[in-house]
SEDRENKE-785380 format. One record per residue: x, z, y of N, C-alpha, C in turn; residue in three letters. Coordinates in steps of 0.1 Angstrom, whole numbers, always signed. Layout:
N
{nc1: X nc3: Z nc2: Y cac1: X cac3: Z cac2: Y cc1: X cc3: Z cc2: Y aa: ala}
...
// end
This chain:
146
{nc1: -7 nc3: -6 nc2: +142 cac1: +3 cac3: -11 cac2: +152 cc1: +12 cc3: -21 cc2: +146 aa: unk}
{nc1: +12 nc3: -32 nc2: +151 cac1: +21 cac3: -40 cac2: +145 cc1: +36 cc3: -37 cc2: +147 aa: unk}
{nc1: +44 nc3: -43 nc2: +136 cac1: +60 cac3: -37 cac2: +133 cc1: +68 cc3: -48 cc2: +137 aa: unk}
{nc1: +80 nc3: -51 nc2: +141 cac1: +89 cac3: -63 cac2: +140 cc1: +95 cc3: -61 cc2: +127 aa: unk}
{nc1: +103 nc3: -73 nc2: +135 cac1: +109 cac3: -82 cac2: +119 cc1: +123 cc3: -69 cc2: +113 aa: unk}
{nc1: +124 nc3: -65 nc2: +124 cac1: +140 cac3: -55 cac2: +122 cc1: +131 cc3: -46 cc2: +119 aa: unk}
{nc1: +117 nc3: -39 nc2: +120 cac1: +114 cac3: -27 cac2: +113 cc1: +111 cc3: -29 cc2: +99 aa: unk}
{nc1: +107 nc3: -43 nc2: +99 cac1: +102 cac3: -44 cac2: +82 cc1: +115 cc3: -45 cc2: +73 aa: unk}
{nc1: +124 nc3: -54 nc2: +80 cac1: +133 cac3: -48 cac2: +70 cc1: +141 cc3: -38 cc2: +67 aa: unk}
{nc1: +141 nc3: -28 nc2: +79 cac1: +139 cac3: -11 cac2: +75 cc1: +133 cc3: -11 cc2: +66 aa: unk}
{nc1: +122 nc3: -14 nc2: +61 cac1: +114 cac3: -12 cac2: +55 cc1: +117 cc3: -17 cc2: +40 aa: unk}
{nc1: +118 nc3: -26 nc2: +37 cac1: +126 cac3: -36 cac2: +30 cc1: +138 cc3: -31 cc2: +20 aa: unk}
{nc1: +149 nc3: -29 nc2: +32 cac1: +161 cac3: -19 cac2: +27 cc1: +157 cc3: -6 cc2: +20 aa: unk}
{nc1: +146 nc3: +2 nc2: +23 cac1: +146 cac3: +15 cac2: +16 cc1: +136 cc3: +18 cc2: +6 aa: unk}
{nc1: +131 nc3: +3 nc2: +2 cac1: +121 cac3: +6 cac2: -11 cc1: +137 cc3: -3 cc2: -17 aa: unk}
{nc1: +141 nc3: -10 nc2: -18 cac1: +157 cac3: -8 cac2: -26 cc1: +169 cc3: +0 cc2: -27 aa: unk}
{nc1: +171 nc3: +7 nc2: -17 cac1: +180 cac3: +19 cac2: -15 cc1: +177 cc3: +30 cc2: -20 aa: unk}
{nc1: +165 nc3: +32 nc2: -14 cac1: +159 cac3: +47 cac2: -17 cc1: +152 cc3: +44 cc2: -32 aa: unk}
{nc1: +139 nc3: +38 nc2: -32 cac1: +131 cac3: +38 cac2: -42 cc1: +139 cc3: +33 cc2: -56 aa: unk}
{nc1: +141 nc3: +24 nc2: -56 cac1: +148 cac3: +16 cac2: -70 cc1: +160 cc3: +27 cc2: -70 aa: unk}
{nc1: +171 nc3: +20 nc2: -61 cac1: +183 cac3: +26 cac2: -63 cc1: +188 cc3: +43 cc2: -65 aa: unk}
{nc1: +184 nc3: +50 nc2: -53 cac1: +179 cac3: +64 cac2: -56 cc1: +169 cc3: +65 cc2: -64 aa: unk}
{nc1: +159 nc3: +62 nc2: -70 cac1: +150 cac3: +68 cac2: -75 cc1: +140 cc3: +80 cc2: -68 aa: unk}
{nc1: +138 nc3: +78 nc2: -58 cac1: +132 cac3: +87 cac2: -46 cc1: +115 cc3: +84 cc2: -47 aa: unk}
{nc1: +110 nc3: +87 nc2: -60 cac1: +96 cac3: +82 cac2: -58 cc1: +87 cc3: +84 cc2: -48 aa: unk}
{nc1: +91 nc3: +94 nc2: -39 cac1: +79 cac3: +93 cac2: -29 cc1: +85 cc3: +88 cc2: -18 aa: unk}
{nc1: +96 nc3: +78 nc2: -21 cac1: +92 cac3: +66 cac2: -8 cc1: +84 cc3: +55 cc2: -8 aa: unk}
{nc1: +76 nc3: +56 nc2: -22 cac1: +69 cac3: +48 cac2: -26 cc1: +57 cc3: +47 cc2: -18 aa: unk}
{nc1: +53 nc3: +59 nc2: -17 cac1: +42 cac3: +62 cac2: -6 cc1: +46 cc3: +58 cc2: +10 aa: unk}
{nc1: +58 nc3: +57 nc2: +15 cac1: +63 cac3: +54 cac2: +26 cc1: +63 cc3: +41 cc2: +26 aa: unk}
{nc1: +61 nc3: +29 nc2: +23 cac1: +69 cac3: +21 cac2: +23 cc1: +55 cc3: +6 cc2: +18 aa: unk}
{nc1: +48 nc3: +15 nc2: +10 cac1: +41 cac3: +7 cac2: +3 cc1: +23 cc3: +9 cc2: +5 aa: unk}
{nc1: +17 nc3: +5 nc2: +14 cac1: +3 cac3: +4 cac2: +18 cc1: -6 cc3: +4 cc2: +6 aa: unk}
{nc1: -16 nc3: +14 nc2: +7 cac1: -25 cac3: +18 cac2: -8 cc1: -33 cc3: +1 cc2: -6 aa: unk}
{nc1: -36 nc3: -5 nc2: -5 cac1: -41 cac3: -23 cac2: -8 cc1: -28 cc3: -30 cc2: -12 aa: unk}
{nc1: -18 nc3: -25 nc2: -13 cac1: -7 cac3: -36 cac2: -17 cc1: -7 cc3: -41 cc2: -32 aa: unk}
{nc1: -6 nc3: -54 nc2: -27 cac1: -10 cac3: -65 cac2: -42 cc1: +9 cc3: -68 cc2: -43 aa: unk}
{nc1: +12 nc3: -69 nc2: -58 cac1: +27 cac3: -74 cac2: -61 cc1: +23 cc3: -83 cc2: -74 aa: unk}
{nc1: +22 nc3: -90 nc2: -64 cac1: +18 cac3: -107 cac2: -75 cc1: +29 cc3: -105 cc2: -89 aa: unk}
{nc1: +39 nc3: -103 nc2: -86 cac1: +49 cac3: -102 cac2: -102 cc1: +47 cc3: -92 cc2: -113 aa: unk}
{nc1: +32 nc3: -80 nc2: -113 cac1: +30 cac3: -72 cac2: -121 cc1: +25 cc3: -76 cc2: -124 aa: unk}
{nc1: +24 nc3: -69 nc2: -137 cac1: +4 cac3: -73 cac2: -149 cc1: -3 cc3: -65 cc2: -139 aa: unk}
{nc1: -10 nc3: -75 nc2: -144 cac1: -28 cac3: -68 cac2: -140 cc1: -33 cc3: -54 cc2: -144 aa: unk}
{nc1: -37 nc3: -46 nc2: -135 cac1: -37 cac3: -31 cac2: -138 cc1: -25 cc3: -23 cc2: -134 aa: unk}
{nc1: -14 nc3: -28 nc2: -133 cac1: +3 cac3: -24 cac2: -126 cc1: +8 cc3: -27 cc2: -114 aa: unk}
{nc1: -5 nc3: -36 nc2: -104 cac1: -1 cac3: -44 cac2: -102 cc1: -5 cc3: -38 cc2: -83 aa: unk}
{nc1: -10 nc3: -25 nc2: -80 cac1: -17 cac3: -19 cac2: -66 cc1: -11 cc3: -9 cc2: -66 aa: unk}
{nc1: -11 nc3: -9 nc2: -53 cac1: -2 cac3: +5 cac2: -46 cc1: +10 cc3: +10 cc2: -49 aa: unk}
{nc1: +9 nc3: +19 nc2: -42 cac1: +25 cac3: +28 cac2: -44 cc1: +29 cc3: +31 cc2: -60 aa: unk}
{nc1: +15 nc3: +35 nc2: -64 cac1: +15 cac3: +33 cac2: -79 cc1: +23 cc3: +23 cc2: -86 aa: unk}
{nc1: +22 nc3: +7 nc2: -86 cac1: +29 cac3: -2 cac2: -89 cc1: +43 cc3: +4 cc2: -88 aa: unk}
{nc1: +49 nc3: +8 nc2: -78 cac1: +62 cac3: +11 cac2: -69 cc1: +68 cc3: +16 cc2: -81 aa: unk}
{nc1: +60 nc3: +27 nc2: -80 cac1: +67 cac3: +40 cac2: -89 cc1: +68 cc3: +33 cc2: -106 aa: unk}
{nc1: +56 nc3: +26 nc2: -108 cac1: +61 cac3: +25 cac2: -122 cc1: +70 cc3: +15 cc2: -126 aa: unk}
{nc1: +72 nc3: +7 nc2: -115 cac1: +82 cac3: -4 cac2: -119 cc1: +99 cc3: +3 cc2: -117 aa: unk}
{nc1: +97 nc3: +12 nc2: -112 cac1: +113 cac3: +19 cac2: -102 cc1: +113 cc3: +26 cc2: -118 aa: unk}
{nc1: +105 nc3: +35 nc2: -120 cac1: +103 cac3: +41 cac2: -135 cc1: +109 cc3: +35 cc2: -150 aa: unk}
{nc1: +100 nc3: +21 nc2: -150 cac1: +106 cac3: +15 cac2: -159 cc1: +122 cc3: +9 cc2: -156 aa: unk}
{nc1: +121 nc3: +4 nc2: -142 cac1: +138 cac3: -5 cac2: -143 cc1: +150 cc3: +9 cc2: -148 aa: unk}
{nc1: +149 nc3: +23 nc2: -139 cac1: +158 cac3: +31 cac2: -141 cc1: +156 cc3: +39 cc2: -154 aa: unk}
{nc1: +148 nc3: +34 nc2: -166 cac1: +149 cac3: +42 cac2: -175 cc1: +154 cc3: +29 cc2: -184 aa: unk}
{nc1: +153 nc3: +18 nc2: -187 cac1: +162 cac3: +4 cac2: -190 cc1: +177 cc3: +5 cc2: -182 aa: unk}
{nc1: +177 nc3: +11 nc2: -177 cac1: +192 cac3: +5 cac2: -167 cc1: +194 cc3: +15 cc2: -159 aa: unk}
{nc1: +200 nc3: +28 nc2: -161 cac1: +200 cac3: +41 cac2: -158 cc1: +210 cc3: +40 cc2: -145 aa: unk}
{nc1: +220 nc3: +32 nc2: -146 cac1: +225 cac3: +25 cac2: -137 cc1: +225 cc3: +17 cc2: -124 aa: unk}
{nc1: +211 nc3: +15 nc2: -128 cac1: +205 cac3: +1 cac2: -117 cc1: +210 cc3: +7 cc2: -101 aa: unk}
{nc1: +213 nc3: -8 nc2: -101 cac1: +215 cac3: -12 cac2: -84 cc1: +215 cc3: -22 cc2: -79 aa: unk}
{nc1: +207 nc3: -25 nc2: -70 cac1: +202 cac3: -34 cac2: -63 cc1: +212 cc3: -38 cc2: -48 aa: unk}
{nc1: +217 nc3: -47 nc2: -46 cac1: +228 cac3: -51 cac2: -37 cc1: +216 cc3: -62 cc2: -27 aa: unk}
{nc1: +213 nc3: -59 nc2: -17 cac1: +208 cac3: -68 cac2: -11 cc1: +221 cc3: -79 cc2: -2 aa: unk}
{nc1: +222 nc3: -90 nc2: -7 cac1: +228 cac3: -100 cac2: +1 cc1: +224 cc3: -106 cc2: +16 aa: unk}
{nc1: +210 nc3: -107 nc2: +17 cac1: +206 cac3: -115 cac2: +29 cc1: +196 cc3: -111 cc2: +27 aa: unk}
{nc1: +190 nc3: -105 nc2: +45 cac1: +177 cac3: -102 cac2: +49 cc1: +172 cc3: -114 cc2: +57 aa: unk}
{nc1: +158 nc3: -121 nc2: +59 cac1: +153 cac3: -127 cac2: +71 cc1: +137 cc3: -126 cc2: +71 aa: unk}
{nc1: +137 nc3: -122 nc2: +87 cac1: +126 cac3: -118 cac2: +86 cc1: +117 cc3: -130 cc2: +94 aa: unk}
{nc1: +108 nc3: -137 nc2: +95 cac1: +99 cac3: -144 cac2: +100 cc1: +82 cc3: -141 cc2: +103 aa: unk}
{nc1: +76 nc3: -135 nc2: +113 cac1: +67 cac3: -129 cac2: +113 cc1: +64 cc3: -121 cc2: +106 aa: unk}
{nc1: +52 nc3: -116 nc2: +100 cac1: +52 cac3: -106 cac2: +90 cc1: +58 cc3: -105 cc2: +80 aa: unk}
{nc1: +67 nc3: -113 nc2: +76 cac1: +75 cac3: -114 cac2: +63 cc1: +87 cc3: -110 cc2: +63 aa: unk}
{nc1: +92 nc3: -106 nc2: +49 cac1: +107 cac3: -104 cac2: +47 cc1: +107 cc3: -110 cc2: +37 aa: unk}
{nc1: +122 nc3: -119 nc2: +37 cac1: +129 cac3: -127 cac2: +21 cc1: +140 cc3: -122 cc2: +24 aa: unk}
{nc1: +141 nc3: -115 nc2: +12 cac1: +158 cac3: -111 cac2: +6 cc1: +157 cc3: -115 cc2: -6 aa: unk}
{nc1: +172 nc3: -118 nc2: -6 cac1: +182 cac3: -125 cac2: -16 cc1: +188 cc3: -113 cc2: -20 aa: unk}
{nc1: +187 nc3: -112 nc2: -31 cac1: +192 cac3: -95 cac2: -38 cc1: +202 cc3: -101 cc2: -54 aa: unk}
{nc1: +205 nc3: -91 nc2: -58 cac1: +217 cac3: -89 cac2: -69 cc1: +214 cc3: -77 cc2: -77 aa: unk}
{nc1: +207 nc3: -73 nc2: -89 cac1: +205 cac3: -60 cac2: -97 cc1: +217 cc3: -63 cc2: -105 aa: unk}
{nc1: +221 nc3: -52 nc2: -110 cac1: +228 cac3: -48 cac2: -121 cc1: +227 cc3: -35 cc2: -126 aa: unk}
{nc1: +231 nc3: -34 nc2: -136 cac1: +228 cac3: -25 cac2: -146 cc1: +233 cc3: -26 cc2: -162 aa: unk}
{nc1: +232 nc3: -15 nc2: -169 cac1: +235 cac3: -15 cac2: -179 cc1: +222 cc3: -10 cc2: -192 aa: unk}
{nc1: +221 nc3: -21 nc2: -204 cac1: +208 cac3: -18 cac2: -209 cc1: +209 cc3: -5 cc2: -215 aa: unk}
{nc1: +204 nc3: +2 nc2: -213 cac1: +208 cac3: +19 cac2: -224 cc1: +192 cc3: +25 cc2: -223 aa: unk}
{nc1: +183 nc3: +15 nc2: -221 cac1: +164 cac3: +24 cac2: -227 cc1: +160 cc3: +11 cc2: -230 aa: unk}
{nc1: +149 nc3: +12 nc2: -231 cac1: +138 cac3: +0 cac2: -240 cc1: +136 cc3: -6 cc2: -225 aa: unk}
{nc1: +131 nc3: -17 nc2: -225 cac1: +131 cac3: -26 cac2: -216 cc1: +116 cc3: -36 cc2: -221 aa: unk}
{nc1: +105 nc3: -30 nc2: -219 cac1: +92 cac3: -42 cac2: -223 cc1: +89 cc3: -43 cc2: -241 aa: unk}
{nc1: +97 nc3: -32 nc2: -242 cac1: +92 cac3: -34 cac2: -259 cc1: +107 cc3: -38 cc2: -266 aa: unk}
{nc1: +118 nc3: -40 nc2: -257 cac1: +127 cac3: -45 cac2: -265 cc1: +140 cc3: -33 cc2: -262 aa: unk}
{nc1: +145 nc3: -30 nc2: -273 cac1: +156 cac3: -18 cac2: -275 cc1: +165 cc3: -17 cc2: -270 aa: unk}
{nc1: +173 nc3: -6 nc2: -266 cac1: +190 cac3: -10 cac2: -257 cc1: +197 cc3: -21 cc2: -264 aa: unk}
{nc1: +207 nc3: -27 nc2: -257 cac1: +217 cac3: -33 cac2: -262 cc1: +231 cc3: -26 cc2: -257 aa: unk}
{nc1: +228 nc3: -20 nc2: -249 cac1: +244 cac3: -9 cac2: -243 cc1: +248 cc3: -24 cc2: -235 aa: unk}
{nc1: +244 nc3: -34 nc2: -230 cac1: +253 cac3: -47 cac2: -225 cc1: +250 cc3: -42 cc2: -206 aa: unk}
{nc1: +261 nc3: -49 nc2: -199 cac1: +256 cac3: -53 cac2: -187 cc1: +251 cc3: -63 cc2: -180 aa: unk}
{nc1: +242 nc3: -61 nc2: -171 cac1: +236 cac3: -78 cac2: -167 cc1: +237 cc3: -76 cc2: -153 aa: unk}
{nc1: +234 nc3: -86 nc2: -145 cac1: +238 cac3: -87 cac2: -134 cc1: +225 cc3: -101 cc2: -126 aa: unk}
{nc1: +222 nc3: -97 nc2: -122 cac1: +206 cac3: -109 cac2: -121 cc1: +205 cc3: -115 cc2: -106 aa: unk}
{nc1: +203 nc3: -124 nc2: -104 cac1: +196 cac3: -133 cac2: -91 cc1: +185 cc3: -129 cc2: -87 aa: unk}
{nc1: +177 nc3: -125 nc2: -74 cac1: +168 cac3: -123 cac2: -73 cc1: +162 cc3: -126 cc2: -55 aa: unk}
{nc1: +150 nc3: -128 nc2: -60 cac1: +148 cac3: -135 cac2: -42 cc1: +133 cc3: -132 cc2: -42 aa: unk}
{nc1: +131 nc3: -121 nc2: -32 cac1: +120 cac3: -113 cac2: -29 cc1: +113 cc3: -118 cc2: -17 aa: unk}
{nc1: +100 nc3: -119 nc2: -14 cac1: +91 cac3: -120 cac2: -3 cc1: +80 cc3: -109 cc2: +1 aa: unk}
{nc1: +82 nc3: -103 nc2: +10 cac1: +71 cac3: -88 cac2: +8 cc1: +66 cc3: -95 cc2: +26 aa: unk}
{nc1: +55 nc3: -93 nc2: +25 cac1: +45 cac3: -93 cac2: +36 cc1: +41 cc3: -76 cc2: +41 aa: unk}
{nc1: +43 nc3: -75 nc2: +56 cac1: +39 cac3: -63 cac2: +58 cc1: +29 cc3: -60 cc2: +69 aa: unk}
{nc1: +25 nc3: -50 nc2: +70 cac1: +11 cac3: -45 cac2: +78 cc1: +14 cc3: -31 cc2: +82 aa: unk}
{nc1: +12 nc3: -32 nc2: +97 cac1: +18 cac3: -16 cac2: +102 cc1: +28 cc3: -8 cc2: +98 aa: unk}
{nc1: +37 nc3: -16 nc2: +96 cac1: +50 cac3: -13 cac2: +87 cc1: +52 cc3: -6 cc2: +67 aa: unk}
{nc1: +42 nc3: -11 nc2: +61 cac1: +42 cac3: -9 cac2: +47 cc1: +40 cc3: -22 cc2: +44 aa: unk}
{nc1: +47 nc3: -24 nc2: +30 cac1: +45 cac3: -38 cac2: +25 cc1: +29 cc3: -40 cc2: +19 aa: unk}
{nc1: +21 nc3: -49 nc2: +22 cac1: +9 cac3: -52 cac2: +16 cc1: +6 cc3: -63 cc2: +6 aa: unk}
{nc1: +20 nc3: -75 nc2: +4 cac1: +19 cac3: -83 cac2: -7 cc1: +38 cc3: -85 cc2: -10 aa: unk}
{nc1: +35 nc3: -88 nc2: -25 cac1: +54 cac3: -91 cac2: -28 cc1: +52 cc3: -100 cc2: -41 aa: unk}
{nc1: +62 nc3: -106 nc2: -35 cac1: +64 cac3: -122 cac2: -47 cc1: +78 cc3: -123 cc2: -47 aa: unk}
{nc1: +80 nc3: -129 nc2: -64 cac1: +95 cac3: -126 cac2: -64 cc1: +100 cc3: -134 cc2: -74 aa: unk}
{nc1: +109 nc3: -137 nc2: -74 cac1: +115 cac3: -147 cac2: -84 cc1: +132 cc3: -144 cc2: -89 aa: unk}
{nc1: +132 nc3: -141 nc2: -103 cac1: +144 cac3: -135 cac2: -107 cc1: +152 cc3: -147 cc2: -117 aa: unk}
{nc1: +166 nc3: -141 nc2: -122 cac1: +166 cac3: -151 cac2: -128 cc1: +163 cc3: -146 cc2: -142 aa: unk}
{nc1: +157 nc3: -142 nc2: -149 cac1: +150 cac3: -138 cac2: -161 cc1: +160 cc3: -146 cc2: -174 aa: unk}
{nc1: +159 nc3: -160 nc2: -177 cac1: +169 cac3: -165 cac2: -188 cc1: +179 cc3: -160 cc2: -189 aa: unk}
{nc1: +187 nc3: -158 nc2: -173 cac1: +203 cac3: -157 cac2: -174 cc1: +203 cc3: -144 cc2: -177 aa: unk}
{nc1: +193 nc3: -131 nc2: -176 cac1: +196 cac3: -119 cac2: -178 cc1: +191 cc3: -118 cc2: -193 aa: unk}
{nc1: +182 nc3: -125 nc2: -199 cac1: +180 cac3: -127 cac2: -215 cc1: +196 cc3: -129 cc2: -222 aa: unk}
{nc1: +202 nc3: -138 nc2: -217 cac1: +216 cac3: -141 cac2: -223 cc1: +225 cc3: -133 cc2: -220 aa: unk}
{nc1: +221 nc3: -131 nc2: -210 cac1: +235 cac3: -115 cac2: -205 cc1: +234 cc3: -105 cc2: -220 aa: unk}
{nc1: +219 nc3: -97 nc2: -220 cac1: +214 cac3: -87 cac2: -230 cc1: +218 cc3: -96 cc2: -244 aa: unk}
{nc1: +222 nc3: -106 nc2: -248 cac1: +225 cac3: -110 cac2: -262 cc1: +211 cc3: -118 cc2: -272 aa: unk}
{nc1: +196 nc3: -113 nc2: -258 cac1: +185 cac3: -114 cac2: -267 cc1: +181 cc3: -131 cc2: -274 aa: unk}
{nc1: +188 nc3: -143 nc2: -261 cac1: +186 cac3: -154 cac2: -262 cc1: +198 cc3: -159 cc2: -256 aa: unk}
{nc1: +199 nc3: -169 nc2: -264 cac1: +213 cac3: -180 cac2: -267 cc1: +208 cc3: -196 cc2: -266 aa: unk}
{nc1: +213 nc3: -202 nc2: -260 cac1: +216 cac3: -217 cac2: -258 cc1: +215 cc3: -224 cc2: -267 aa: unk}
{nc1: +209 nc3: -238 nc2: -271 cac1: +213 cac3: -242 cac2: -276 cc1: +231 cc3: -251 cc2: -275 aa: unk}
{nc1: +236 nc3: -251 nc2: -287 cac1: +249 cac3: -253 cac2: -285 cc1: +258 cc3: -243 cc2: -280 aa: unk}
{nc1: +251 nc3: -234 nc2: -277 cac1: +265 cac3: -224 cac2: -272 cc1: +265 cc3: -208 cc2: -281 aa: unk}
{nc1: +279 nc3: -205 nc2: -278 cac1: +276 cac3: -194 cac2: -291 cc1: +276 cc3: -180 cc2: -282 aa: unk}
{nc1: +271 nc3: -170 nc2: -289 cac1: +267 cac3: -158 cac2: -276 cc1: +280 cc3: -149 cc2: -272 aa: unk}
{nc1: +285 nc3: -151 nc2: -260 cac1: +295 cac3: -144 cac2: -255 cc1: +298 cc3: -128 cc2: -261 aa: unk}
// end
């Protein structure tokens, strides 16, 4: 049964409230259609509710803190774009790379496509350099690390 634009981003809102920010892994199953492709994982991480969980997994054991502030929802036919804000504090490994105890604070602009009210594709674009420099890992040239 097809969903509107105001149920998907129900929908939307509570795989970041609930899942990321609570840590509520089985809204992963709620939320997230077993065919759901998330173009921003590796390959093999990258289907189902599974994906959900292991990404919510890894961000809250990197950033025990994490919280996701959504700024702006819009929905346009099957779609949702939100404009989101994470922060957190590094205190677990993060991809191979060790705490720094720092805080970061990230840009982020999500697109999830949905079907029957679960998301079935998500694309996303963060700001990745600016949170490298937040963590201390990479520095500018010309500039010295805050």
């Amino acid at each position: 049964m097809p969903t509107t634009g105001e149920e998907n981003k129900t929908q939307f809102r509570r795989t970041y409230e609930e899942l990321l920010n609570g840590g509520i892994l089985a809204v992963a199953e709620e939320v997230v259609a077993p065919d759901f492709l998330n173009h921003e994982a590796p390959p093999g991480r990258d289907r189902g509710p599974e994906s959900m969980r292991g990404l919510t997994i890894m961000l809250r054991t990197a950033f025990p803190d994490l919280h996701f502030t959504i700024e702006e929802l819009v929905a346009e036919g099957d779609t949702v774009a939100g404009r989101l804000t994470m922060s957190g504090t590094h205190q677990g490994p993060l991809m191979g790379m060790p705490p720094t105890g720092r805080s970061v604070r990230q840009d982020h602009m999500h697109f999830v496509r949905f079907r029957d009210g679960k998301a079935v594709e998500h694309w996303g674009v963060r700001d990745e350099l600016g949170m490298m420099q937040q963590l201390g890992v990479i520095t500018l040239p010309g500039r010295s690390e805050a």
